[in-house]
N, C-alpha and C positions, 0 to 999 in steps of 0.2 A: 468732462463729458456733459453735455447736454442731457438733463434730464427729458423725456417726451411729452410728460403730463403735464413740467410745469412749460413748454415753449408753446405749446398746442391753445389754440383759441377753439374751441368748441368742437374739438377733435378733427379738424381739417387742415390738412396739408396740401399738398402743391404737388401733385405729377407730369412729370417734363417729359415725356414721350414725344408728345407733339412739335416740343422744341429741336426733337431734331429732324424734323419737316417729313415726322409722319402724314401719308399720304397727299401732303402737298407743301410747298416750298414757301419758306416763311421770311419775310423779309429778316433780316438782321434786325433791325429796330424795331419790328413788330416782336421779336421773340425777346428780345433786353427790357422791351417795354413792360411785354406780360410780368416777367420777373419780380420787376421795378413795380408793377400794381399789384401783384401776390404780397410782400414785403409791406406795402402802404396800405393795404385792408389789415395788416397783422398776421397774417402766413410764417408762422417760424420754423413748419417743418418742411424740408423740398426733399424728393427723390428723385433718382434720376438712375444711369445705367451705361457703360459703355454702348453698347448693343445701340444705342438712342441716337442713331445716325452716325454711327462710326465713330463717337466721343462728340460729335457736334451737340448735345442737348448738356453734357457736359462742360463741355470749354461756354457755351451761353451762359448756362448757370453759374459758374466762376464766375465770371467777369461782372456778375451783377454782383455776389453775395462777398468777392474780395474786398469788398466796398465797407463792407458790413461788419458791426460787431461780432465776431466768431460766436462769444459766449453766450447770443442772444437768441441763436436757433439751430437746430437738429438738422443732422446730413444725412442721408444714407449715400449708399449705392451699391451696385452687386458687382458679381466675381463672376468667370465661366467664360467669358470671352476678351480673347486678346485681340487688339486692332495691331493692325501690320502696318508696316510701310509702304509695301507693294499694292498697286491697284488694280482694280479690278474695271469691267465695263459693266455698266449698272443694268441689271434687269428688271423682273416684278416681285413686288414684296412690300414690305411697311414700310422702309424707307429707300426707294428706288428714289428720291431728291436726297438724300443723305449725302454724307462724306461717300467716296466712293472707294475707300479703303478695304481689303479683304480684311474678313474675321474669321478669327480661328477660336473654335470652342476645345474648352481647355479646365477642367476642372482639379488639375494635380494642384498640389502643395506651391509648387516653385513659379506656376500659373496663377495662382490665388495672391500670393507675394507681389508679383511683378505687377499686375492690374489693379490693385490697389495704390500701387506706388507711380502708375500711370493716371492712374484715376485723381490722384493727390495734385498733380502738375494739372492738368486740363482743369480741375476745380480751385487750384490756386489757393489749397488750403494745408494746413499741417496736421489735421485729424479727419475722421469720419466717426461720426455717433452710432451709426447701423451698418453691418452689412450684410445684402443677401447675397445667394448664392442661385442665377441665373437660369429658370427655364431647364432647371434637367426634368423633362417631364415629355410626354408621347407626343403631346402636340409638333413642338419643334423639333424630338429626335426618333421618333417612331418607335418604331423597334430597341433599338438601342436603347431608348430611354435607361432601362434597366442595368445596364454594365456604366452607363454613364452617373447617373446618379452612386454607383457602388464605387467608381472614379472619386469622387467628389464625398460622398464616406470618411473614404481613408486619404484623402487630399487636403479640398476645404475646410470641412468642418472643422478636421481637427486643427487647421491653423488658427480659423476664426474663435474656436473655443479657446485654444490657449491666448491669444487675444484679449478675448474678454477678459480671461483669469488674471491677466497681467495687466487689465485696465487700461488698453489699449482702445478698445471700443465697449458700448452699451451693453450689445447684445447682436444676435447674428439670427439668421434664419434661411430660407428658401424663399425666392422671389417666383412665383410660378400662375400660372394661368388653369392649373387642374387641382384638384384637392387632393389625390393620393399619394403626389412627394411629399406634402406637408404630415400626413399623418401618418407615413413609415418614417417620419424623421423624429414624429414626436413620439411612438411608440421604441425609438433605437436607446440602449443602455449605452452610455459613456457621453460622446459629445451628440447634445441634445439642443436643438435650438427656443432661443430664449423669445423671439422676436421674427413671425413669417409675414410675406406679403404676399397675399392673396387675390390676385388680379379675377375679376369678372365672373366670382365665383359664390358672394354673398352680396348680394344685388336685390332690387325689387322682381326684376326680372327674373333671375337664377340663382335660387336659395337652396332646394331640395335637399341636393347632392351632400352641398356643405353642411346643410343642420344633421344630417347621419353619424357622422363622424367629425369631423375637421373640428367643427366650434363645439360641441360636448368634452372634445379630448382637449382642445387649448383653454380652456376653462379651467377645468379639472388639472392641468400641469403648470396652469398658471403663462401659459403664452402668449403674447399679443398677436393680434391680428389686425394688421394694415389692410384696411379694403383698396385695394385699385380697378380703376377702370367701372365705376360706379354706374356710370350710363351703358355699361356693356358697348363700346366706341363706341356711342353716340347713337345707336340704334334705339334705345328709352327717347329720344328726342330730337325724333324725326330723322337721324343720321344715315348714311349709306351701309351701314357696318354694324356686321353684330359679333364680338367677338372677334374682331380684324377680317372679319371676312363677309361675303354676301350675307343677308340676312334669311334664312331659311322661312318659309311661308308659314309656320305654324306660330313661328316667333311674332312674325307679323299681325297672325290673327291676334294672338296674348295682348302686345302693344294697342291695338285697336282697341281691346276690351279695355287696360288700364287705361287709355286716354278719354275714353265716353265715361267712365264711372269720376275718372279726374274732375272732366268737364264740368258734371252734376254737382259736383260738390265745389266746385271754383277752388279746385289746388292745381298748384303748378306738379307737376310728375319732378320736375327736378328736385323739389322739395320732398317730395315723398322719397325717391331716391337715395337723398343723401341721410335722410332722417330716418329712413326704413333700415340702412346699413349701420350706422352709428349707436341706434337704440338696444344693437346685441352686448353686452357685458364682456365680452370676448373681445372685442373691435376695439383698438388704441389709436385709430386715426381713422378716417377714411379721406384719399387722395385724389379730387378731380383731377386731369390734366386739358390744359388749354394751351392754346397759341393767339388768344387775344384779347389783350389787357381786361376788357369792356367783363370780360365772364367773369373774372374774379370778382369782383364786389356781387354778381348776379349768383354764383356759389354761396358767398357768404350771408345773404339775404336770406338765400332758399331753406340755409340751415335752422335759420330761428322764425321762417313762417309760421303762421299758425294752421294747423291739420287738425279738422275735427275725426271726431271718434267714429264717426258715421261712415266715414272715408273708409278708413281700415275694416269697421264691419262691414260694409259692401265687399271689401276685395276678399274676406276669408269669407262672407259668404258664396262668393262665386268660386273659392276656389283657386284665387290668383296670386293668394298669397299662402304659406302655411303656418299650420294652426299653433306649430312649435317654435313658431319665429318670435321671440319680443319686442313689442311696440312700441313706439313713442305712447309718452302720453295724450290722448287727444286730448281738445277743448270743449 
């Protein structure tokens, strides 16, 4: 098993959402390329997800990393949905250019088995070092959230847990976009996840929520936290999307403010971003995802910029950042 600390270059991984032509259709060799420059700046951790275009960000990232020393870098991927055979006719969503495959969410025992053993063929690998356990949370299932994560309880976990105990994989957790799956998961007696990933949730943009609970209790039980989606899609830098969806106005006004305070100080926001997530003691990675080559080295740059101290006092002066978050060091 790959350990994380020792594959990890300055705690940054590689998220392949984009690879599977979220919100827009990606050439084949533009997506094997990014891979192929994740790997040559020194990227050893990549996450990835069936969900990610119907196995299409999958089956991309095999065919780059089959190439590759196995023992040299860290996998994950997550559980919760099975890709079908049968297709469907594509509508609107995050990957309307995806595989056009129906998905079936599925959080049992014999569902958790079976998509990791699919998961294993499209990635063209014989292990996985992480798994999460997929978006059981309100966003994707509304209502339901509730019966469906108790699904995935008595389902996943406990597969993933015995797993681990049998040294089959690193460590497990919930891969999710809200903070409340992750901290009923970490407050549950018996199978307890060791490893969550935390999409768009501890951000420059969007911390609050998470510093309340989420990162006090993974601290305290000793659980890592994967940051994803660091730019809140792309919306920190200049993107159409905040959170996969339209950008609400008041998000807008916030962005506005962090970009003139950036300005003044001549820092890149990506850099603050990726530095602002990484400096919590909590955080075992944090994961941009891209679709083209050129932004990986521009990732890896941002993370060892220099950010003066003046930077971060403007922002907890105004209130843009808070007062309970831990800093990078400035200069």
């Amino acid at each position: 098993m790959a350990n994380l600390h020792q594959v990890l270059k300055n705690k940054i991984g590689f998220g392949t959402a984009p690879l599977g032509n979220m919100f827009r259709e990606i050439p084949e060799a533009e997506a094997l390329g990014t891979v192929e420059a994740a790997w040559n700046e020194g990227i050893r951790y990549f996450d990835t997800a069936p969900f990610y275009g119907a196995g299409l960000a999958e089956s991309r990232l095999g065919e780059v990393l089959s190439g590759k020393n196995r023992d040299e870098y860290a996998l994950s991927t997550k559980v919760g949905r099975l890709i079908l055979d049968e297709e469907e006719e594509k509508g609107s969503g995050l990957f309307t250019h995806g595989r056009s495959n129906k998905i079936a969410t599925d959080y049992t025992a014999d569902a958790t088995l079976r998509s990791i053993e699919e998961s294993l063929a499209r990635l063209k690998t014989d292990r996985l070092d992480f798994v999460f356990i997929h978006d059981t949370s309100r966003d994707f299932l509304g209502d339901e959230w509730v019966s469906k994560f108790d699904e995935a309880r008595t389902g996943a976990f406990r597969v993933l847990a015995r797993l681990q105990d049998e040294g089959v994989i690193s460590g497990w957790g919930l891969g999710v976009n809200t903070t409340e799956p992750i901290e009923l998961a970490m407050d549950m007696d018996g199978a307890a996840p060791t490893m969550s990933l935390s999409a768009t949730q501890y951000t420059l943009l969007q911390h609050e929520r998470a510093l309340q609970r989420m990162m006090p209790a993974a601290l305290e039980k000793g659980v890592g936290i994967v940051v994803g989606g660091p730019y809140n899609s792309g919306a920190l830098l200049g993107g159409d999307y905040f959170d996969y969806a339209e950008i609400p106005p008041q998000i807008k006004e916030r962005i506005s403010r962090l970009t003139a305070i950036a300005g003044q100080h001549e820092v890149s926001l990506k850099a603050a971003a990726l530095q602002f997530s990484t400096a919590h003691p909590a955080v075992a990675a944090v994961i941009p995802g891209s679709s083209r080559p050129e932004r990986i080295a521009e990732d890896i740059a941002a993370l060892q910029a220099p950010i003066p101290r003046a930077f971060w006092d403007e922002l907890l002066g105004n209130q843009l950042i808070s007062a309970q978050a831990p800093l990078p060091d400035g200069e």
